[in-house]
C-alpha positions in Angstrom: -18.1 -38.1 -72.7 -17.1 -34.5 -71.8 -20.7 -33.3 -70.5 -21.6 -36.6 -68.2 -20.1 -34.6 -65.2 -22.1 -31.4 -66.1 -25.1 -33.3 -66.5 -25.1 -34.9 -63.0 -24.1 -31.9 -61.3 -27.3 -30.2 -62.9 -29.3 -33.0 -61.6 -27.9 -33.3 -58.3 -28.6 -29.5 -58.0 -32.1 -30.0 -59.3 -33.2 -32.5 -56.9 -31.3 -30.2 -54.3 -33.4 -27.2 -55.2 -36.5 -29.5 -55.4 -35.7 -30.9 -52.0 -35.4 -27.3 -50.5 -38.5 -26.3 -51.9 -40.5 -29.4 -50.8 -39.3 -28.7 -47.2 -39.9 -25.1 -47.6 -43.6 -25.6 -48.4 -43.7 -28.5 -45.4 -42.7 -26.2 -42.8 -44.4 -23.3 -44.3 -47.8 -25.5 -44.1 -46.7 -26.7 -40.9 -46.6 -23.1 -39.6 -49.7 -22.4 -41.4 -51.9 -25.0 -39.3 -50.0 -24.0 -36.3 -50.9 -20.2 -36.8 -54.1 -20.7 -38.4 -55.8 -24.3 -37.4 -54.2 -24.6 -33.9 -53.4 -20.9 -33.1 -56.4 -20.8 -30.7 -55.6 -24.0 -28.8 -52.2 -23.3 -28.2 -52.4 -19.8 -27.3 -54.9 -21.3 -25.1 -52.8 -24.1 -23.4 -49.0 -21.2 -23.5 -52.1 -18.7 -21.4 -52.8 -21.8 -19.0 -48.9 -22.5 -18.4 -48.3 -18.5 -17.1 -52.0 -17.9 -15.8 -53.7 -20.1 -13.4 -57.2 -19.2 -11.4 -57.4 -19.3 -7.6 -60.6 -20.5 -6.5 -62.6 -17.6 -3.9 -65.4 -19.5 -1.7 -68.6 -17.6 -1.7 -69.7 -16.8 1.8 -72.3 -18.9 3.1 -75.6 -17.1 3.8 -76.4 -15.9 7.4 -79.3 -17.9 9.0 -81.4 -16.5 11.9 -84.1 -17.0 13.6 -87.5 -14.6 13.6 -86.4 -12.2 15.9 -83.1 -11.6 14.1 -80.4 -14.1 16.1 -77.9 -15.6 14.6 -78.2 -19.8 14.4 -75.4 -19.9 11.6 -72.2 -17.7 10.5 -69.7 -18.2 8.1 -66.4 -17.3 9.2 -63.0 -16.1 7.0 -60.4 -19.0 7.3 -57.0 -19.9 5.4 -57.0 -22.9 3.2 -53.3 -24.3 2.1 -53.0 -25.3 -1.8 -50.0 -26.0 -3.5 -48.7 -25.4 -7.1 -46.9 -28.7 -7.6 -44.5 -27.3 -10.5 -43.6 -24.5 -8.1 -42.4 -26.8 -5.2 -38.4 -26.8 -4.7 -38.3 -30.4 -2.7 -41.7 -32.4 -2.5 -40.0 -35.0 -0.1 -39.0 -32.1 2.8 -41.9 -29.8 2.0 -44.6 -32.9 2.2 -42.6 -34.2 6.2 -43.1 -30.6 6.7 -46.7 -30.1 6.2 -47.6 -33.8 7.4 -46.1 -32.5 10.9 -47.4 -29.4 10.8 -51.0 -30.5 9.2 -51.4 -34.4 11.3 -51.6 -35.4 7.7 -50.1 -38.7 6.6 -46.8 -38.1 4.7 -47.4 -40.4 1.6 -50.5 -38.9 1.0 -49.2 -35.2 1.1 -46.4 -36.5 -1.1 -48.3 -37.7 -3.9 -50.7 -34.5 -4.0 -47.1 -32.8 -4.6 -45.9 -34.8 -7.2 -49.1 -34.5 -9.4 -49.3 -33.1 -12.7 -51.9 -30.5 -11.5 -51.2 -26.9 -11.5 -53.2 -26.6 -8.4 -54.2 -29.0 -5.7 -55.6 -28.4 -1.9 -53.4 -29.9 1.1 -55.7 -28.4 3.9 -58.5 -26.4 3.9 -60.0 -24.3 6.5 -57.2 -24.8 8.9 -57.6 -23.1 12.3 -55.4 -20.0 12.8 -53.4 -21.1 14.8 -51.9 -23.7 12.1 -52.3 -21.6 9.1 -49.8 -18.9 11.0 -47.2 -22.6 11.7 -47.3 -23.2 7.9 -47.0 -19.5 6.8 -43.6 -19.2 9.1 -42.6 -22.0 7.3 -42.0 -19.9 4.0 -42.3 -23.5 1.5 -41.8 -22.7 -1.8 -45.2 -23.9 -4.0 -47.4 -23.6 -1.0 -50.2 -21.0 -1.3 -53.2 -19.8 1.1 -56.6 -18.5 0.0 -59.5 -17.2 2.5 -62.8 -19.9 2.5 -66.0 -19.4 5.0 -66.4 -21.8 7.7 -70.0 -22.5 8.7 -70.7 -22.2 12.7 -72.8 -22.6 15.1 -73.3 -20.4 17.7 -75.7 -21.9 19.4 -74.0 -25.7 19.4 -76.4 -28.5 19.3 -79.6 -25.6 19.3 -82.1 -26.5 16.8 -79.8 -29.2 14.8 -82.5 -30.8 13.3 -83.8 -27.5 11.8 -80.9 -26.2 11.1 -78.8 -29.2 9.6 -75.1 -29.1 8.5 -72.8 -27.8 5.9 -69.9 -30.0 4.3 -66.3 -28.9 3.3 -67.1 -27.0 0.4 -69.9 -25.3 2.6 -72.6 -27.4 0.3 -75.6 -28.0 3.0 -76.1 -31.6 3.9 -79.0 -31.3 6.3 -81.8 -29.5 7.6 -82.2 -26.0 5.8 -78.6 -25.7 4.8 -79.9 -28.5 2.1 -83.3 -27.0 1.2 -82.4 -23.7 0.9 -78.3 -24.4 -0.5 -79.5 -22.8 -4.0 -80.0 -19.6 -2.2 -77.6 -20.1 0.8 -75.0 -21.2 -1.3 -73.9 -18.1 -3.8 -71.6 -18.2 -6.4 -67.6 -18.9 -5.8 -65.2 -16.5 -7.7 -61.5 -16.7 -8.7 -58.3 -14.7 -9.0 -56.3 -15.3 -11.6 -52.3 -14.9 -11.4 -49.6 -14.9 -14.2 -46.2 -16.5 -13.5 -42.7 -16.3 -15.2 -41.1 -19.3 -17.1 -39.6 -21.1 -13.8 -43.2 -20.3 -12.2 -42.9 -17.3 -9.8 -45.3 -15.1 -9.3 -45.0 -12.0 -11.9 -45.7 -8.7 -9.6 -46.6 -6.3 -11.9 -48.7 -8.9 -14.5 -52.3 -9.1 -15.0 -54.0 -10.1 -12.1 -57.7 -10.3 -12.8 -60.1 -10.7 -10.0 -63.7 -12.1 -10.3 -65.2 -11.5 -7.3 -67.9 -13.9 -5.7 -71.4 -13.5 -4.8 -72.4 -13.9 -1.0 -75.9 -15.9 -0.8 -78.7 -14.8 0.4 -79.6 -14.3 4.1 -82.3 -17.0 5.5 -85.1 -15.6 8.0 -86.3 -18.9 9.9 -90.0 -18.9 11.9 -87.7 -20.9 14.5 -87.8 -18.7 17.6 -84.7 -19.5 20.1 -86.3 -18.8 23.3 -89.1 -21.0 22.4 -86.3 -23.5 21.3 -84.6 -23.7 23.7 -87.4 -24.0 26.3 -88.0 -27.3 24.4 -84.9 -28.4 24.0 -84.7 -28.0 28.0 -88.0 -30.5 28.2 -86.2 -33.0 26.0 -83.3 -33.5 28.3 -85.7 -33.7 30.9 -87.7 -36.4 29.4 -84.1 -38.4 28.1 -83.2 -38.5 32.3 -86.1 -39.2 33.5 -88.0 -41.8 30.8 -84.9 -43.0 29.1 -86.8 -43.4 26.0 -85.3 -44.7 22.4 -85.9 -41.2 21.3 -88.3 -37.9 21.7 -89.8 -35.4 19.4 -91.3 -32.0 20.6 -93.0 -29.8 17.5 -94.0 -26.2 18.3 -96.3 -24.5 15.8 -98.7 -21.8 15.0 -101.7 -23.5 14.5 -102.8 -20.7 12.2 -100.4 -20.3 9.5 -97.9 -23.2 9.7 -94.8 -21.5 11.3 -93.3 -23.7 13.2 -91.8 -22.2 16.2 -89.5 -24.9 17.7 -89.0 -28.5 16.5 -86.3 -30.7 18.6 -85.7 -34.7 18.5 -83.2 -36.9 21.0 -80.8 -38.1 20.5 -79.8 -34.7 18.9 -76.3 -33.7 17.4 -73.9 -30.4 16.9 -73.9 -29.2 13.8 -70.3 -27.7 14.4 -68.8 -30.9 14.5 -71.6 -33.3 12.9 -69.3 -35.9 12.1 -68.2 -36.8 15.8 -71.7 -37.8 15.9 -73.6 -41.6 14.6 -75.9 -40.7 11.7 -78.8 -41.6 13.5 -78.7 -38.8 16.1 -78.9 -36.7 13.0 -82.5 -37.6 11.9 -85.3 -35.2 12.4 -88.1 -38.4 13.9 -90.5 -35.1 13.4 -90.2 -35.1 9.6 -89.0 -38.4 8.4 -90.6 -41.0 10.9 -94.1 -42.2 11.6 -96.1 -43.7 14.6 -99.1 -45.2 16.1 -101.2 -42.1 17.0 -102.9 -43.9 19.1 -105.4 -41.8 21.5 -104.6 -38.3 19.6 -105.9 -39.5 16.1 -109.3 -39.8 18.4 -110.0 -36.0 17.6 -109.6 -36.6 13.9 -112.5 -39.1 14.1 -114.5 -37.4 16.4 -114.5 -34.1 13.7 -115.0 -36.5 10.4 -117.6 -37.8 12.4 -119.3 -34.3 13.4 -118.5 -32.8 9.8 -120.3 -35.9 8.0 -123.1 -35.5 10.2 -123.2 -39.6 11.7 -123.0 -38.2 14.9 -124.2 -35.2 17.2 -123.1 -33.5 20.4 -126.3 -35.1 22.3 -126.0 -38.9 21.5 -124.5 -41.2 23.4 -122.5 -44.4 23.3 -122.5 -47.3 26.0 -119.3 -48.4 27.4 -119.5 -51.9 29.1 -115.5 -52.3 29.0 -115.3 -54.2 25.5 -117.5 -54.1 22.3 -117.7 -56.9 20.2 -116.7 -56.4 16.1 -116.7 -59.4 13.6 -115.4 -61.7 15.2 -113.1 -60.1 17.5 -113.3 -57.8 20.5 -111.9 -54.5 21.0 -111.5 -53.5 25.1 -111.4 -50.3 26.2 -108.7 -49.2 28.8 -110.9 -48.8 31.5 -111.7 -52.8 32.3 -115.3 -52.0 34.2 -116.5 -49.5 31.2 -117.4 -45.9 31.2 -121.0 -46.4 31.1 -123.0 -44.3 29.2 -121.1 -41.1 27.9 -122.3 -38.4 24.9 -119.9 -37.2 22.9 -117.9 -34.8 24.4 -117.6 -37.5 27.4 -116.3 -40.2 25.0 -113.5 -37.5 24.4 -112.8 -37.0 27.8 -112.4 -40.0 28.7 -110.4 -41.7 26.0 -113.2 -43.9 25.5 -111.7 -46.6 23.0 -115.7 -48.5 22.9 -117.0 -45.2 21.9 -114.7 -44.3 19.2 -115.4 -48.0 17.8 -119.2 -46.8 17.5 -118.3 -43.5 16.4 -115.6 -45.1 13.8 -117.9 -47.4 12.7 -121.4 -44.8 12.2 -119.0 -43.2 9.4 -117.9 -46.1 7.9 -115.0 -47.1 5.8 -115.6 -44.8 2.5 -116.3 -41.7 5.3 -113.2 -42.5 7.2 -111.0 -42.8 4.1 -112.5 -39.8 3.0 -111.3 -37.5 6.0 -108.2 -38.9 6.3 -107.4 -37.8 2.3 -109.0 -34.3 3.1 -107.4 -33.7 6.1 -103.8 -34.3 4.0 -103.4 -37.5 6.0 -102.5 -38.7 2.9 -99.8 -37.0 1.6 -96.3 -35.2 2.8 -97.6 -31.7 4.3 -94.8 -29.9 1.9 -92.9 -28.8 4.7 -89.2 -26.8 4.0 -86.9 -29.6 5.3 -85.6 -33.0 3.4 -86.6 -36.4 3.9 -90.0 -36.2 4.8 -92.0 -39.2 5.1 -95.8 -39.9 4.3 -98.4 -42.0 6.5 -99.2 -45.4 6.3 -102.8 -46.6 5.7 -104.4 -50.3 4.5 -106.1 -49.8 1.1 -109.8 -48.6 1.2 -110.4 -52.1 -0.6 -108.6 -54.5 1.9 -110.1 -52.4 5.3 -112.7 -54.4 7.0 -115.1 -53.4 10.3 -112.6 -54.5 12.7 -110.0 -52.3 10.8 -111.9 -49.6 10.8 -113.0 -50.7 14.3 -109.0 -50.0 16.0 -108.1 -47.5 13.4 -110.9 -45.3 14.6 -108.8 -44.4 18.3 -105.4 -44.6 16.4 -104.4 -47.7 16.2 -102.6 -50.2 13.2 -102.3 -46.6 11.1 -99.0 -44.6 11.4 -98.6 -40.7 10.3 -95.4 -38.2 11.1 -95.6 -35.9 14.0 -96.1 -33.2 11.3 -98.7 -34.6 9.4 -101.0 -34.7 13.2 -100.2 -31.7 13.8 -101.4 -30.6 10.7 -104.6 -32.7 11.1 -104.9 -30.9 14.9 -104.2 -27.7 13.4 -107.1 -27.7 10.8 -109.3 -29.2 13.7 -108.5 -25.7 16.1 -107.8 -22.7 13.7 -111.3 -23.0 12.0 -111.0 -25.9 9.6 -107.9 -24.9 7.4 -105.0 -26.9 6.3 -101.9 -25.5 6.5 -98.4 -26.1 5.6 -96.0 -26.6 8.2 -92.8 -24.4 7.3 -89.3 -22.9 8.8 -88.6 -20.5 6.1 -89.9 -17.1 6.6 -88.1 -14.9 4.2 -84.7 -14.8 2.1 -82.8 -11.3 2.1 -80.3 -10.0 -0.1 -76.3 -10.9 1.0 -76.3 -7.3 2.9 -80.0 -8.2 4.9 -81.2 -5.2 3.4 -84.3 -6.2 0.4 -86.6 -9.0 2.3 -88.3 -11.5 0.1 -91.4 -13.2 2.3 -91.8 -16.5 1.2 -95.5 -17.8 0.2 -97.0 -20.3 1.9 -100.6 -19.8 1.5 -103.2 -21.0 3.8 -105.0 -24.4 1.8 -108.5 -25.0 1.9 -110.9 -25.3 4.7 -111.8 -28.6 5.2 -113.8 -28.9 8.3 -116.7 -26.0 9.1 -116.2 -23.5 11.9 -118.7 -24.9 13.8 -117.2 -28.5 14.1 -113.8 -26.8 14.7 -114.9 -25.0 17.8 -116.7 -27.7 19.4 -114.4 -30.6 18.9 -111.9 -27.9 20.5 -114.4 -27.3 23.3 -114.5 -31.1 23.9 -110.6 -31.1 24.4 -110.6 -28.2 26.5 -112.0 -30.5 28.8 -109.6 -33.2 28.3 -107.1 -31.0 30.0 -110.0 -29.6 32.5 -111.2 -32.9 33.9 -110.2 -35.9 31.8 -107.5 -37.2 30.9 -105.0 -34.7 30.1 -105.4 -33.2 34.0 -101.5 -32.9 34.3 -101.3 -30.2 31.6 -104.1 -28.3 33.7 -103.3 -25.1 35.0 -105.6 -22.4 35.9 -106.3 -19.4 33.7 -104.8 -21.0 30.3 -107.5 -22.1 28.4 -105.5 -25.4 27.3 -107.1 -28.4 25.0 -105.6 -31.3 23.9 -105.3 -35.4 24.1 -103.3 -37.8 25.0 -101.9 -40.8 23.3 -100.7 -44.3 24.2 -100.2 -46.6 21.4 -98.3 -49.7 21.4 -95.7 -50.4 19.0 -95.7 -52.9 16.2 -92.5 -55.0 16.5 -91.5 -57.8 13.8 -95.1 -57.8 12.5 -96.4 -58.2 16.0 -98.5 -55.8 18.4 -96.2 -55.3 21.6 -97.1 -55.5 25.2 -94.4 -53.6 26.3 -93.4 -51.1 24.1 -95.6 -48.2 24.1 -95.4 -44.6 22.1 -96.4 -41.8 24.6 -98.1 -38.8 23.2 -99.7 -35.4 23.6 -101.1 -33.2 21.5 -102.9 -29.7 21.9 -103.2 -26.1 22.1 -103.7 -22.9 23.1 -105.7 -20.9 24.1 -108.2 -23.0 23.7 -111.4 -20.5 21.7 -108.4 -18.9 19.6 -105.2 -20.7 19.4 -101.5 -19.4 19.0 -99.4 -22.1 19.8 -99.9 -25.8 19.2 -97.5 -28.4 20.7 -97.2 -32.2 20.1 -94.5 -34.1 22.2 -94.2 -37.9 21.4 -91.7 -40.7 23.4 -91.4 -43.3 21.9 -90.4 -46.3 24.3 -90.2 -44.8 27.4 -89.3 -47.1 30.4 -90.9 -47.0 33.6 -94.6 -45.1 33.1 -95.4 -44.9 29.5 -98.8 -43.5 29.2 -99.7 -39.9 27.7 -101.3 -38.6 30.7 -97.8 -39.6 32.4 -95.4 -38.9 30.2 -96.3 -36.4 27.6 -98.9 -34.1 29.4 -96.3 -32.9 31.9 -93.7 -31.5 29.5 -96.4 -29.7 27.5 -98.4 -28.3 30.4 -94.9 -27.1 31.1 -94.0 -25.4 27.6 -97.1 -24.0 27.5 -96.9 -22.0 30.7 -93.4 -21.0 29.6 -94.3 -19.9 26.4 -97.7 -18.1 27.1 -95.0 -15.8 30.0 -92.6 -15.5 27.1 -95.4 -14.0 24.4 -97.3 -12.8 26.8 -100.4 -14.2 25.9 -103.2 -13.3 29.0 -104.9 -15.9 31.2 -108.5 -15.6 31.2 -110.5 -17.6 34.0 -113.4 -19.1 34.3 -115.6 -18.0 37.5 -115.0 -21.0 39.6 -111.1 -19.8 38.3 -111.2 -16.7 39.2 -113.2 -17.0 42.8 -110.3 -19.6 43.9 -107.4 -17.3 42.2 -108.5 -14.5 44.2 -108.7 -16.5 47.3 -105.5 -17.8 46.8 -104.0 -14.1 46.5 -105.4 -13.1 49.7 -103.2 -15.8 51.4 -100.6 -15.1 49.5 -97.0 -14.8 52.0 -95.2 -11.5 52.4 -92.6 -13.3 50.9 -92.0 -15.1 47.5 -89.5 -17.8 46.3 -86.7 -16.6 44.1 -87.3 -18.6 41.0 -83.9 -20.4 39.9 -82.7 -19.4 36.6 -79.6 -20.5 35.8 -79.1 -22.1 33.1 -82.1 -20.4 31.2 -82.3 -18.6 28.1 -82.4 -14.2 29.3 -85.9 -13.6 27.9 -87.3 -16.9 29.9 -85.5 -15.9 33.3 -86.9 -12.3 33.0 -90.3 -14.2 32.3 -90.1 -16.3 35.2 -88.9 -13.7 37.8 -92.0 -11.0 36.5 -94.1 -13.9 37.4 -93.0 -14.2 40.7 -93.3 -10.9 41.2 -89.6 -9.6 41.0 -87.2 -7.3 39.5 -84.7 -8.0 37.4 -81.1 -6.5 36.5 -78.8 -8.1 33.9 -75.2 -7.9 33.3 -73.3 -9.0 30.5 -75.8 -8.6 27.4 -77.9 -11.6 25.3 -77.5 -15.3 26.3 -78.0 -17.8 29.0 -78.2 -17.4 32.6 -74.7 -17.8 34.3 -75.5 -16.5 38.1 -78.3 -15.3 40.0 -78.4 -13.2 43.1 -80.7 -13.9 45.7 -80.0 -17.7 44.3 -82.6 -19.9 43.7 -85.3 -20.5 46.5 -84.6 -18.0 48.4 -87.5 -15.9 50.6 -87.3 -12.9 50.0 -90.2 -9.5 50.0 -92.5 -9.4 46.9 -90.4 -6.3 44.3 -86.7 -7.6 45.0 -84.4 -7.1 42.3 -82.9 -10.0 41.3 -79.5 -9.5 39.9 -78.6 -11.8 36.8 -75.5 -12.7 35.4 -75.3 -13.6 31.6 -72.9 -15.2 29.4 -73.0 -16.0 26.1 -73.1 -19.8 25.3 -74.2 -20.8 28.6 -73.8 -20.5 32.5 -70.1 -20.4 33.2 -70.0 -23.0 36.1 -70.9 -26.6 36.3 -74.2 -27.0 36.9 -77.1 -29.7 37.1 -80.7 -29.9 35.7 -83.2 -30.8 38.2 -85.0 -33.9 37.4 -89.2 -33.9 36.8 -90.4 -36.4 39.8 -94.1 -36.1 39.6 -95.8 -38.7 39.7 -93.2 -41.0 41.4 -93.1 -42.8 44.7 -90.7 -41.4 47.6 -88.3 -44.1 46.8 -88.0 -43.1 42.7 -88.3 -39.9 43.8 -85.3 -40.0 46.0 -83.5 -42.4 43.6 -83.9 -39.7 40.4 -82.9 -37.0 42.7 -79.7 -38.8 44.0 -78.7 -39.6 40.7 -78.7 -35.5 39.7 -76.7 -35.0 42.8 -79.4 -33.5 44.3 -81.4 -33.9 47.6 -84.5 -34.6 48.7 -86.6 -32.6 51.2 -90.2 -34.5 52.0 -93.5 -32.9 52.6 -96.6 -35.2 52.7 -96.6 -38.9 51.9 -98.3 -40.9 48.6 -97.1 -39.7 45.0 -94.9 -37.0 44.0 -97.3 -34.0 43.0 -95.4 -31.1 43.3 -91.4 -29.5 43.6 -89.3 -26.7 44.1 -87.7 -25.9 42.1 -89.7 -27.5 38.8 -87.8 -29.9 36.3 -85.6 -28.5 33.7 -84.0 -25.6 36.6 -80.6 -25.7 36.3 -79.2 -25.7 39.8 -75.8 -26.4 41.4 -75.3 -29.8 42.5 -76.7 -30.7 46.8 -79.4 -28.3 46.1 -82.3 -29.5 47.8 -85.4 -30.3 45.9 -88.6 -29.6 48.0 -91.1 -32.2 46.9 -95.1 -32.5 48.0 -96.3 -35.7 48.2 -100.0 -36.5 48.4 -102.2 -40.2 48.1 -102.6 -41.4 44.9 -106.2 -41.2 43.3 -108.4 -44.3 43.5 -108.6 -44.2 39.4 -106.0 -45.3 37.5 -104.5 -43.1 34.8 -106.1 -43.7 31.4 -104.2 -43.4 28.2 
């Protein structure tokens, strides 16, 4: 009985020593897979909890246009972040920054309060309110430099140019085709903090810097731009149409040189605006042709060889087809007219015949090689394709109204496409804003390709279909775009609209279409208005503005007037009349390069103060009489004239009454000359003048012909 207490003392010792052990090899495994299973992740997670990245924005790419001006910048701005863990009292720092920030103070709050070891409260704050919050010293609250993408030039080329969001990704225009490149890549700085989360001064900080995108070069050229811009506003106050689309290309490799739409936007503060002023009708709408599609039949027509320069087609006022008949806009018929006549005229019974010599496998034919059928490729998003019956379901009649441009639709871009092939020799080409990409410091230029596609019509149909429009604008119906010495071709267009399935009688698409000089084209030009209220065909509404652009843009790139003999013999007479005094041009308002333009013209001097932008102040002002050689001091501002100012309203065309009316409605008056309709003014639509100027206007009888689409 003596050894039963030694025995359980051994035992209990045993099973102490056995526990001990056990628990030893426990924790020592438990160490084991912390050192050797999850060493990795938790040095991981204890790095995270001390070290935490800073996001650095790359800086948005630079985009100019072709001569090197800046359309958009990015701009160094403070964005606020907090570190939630570091932030003393989230109630009184959150009131704080909602005061400071207009935020809404729940919303602040509960970005405070998350379990995030970094979160954004404001970014790309103006300076102003960055230096408020700084002063404020809050304990958790951080800043970090981001870009801001701006516009310099506001609303200028919007549709081109698009829109960037917050985290400068591009939403629109270029700044979405060419993000990739734009965009570059963001960085970070990374920061180690103590145990209660301050900032360690002399710890690691390791910098990973970002890389700046790449510079964009656009074909877009901003004088040109903003002389069509300038027509657009004059076409929204006089027509009042739904909206208006002006395209400005080189015929001969696809650049375009301007492209604006109204209603427009700025792309500084895009989201002030409704989303449908920020759609680009050029790219991503279509319409009825109408009269402008006539030169794409005339040259399928030529090229197929169904028709030659010397036949002719009767024109009785209507032509019967099936069972239907198709009437011509001129009730009492053309009468007999060849080819280039039937052009001239707009003849709607002549294109039936011509449409229906080359039939409905010919005519679908064209339209496919002419890349009527298919988007043109161009460098901006949402572009949409043309609209065509199927080949199998077309019958005479069809082909009958689809032969002068009616029932089919196409984009702006895809006609101009089909008009450029028909003047630069037969070649397609592919309508583009991009010219080249650069490196971040502009130094290594990267052209971009866009090739010329194949010839589709020979050179021989392409100058004489172009010789036939030349005299559109010479003596048919395009006469408002004549102006001597240019060299101009083109067509009009006046298509009625399709509305719930039905053909309207009262809303119309006005159109115009040519180009420049007329044997060797540099600059084509299509303006379409769609709905315009009051006069609504081509020769009317469109032919004005381009006559216009062109005679603005051939002064700009200097492109030389040649004249014909009958020309020249009444531009020499005309000289020897000429005053000893000339009207001072008014140029306020205008864009430098087009005021100097328009004062060489007149045959003045020109001195400028003040460096690159708009005209602010002129002195003699506008319509003054002054000797031939007067310098002509100019006052320029960047951004735009510096006083309130008015832009004179195009009245052409118009009775006295609408005349007067337009006139009173731009603050301006009315000084008459002649009686009948409208046919010339001084100073010409789209001057920017201060308000009472008086507009001198020459009124003459109307022609005994109504105007033809």
């Amino acid at each position: 009985m003596a050894t039963q207490p030694g025995i359980g003392l051994r035992r209990r010792v045993f099973f102490l020593l056995a526990f001990c052990v056990v628990f030893s090899l426990v924790l020592v495994g438990r160490l084991a897979h912390l050192q050797f299973v999850r060493g990795a992740e938790l040095r991981e997670k204890a790095f995270n909890v001390r070290v935490r990245p800073v996001p650095i924005e790359a800086r948005r790419g630079v985009i100019y246009d072709r001569m090197g001006r800046e359309l958009a910048v990015s701009v160094n701005v403070d964005s606020i972040f907090a570190v939630p863990s570091e932030v003393d009292d989230p109630p009184a720092t959150a009131q704080r920054l909602a005061e400071a920030l207009d935020l809404d103070y729940e919303w602040v709050l509960g970005r405070l309060i998350m379990n995030e070891s970094f979160v954004w409260i404001s970014r790309k704050v103006s300076d102003e309110v960055s230096q408020v919050v700084k002063m404020m010293g809050l304990s958790g609250i951080g800043f970090t430099q981001e870009s801001r993408r701006v516009y310099p030039k506001g609303s200028l080329a919007a549709h081109v140019l698009g829109f960037a969001g917050i985290d400068s990704q591009g939403l629109g225009g270029v700044e979405y085709s060419y993000d990739r490149q734009l965009r570059g890549t963001p960085g970070s700085i990374v920061i180690e903090y103590d145990a209660i989360g301050h900032q360690i001064p002399q710890a690691m900080h390791r910098y990973f810097p970002p890389t700046d995108g790449q510079v964009l070069v656009l074909t877009i050229d901003e004088v040109i731009q903003s002389m069509v811009e300038r027509e657009l506003d004059q076409i929204m106050l006089t027509n009042q149409p739904k909206h208006a689309t002006i395209l400005v290309m080189d015929p001969d490799n696809g650049e375009i040189l301007a492209l604006g739409c109204r209603p427009s936007f700025d792309p500084n503060h895009f989201a002030d605006y409704p989303e449908a002023s920020w759609r680009n009708f050029a790219v991503s709408d279509t319409y009825h042709p109408g009269s402008t599609f006539k030169p794409v039949t005339a040259a399928a027509a030529v090229e197929a060889g169904v028709v030659s320069w010397d036949d002719h087609f009767a024109c009785g006022g209507s032509i019967g087809v099936e069972d239907r008949r198709v009437n011509c806009h001129r009730r009492g018929g053309h009468g007999s007219l060849d080819l280039t006549g039937v052009i001239e005229y707009s003849c709607n019974v002549g294109f039936v015949q011509i449409g229906l010599r080359l039939g409905i496998p010919g005519f679908y034919e064209y339209w496919h090689a002419l890349g009527l059928d298919s988007a043109t490729g161009i460098d901006l998003p949402g572009e949409a394709v043309s609209l065509l019956m199927p080949e199998k379901d077309c019958r005479p009649i069809d082909l009958a109204v689809m032969s002068f441009g009616q029932t089919l639709t196409v984009t702006p871009l895809e006609l101009a496409r089909a008009m450029a092939a028909i003047c630069n020799g037969g070649y397609l080409v592919t309508p583009h804003v991009g010219k080249e990409l650069r490196s971040p410091d502009g130094k290594v230029a990267a052209p971009l390709e866009w090739p010329r596609g194949q010839q589709v019509l020979s050179t021989e149909t392409s100058r004489e279909v172009s010789r036939a429009m030349e005299a559109v604008v010479r003596i048919g119906t395009g006469k408002a775009a004549y102006m001597p010495g240019y060299r101009l071709a083109g067509k009009t267009g006046t298509s009625q609209k399709t509305v719930g399935g039905v053909v309207s009688s009262s809303a119309f698409v006005s159109s115009f279409c040519g180009f420049g000089p007329a044997e060797d084209p540099e600059v084509l030009i299509l303006v379409v208005v769609d709905e315009p209220q009051g006069a609504y065909y081509g020769s009317q509404v469109a032919a004005p503005p381009f006559g216009r652009l062109m005679r603005d843009i051939y002064r700009y790139l200097e492109i030389p007037l040649v004249y014909s003999a009958e020309e020249e013999e009444e531009r020499v007479e005309r000289e020897s009349r000429a005053p000893s005094e000339v009207t001072v041009p008014g140029v306020i308002g205008r864009p430098l390069g087009e005021a100097l333009a328009l004062l060489q013209e007149a045959g003045l001097r020109a001195e400028v103060s003040g460096g690159d932008g708009d005209v602010a102040a002129q002195t003699p002002g506008p319509n003054a009489s002054v000797p031939p050689g007067t310098l002509v001091l100019l006052e320029v501002v960047p951004g735009g004239p510096s006083r309130d100012l008015v832009v004179v309203p195009d009245v052409t065309g118009r009775s006295m009454a609408e005349a007067a009316l337009l006139l009173e409605k731009a603050g301006l008056l009315l000084t008459v000359e002649g009686s009948g309709m409208a046919a010339a003014q001084n100073p010409t639509a789209g001057t920017a003048v201060a308000p009472g100027t008086a507009v001198r206007v020459v009124f003459e009888p109307p022609a005994s012909e109504g105007a033809p689409p």
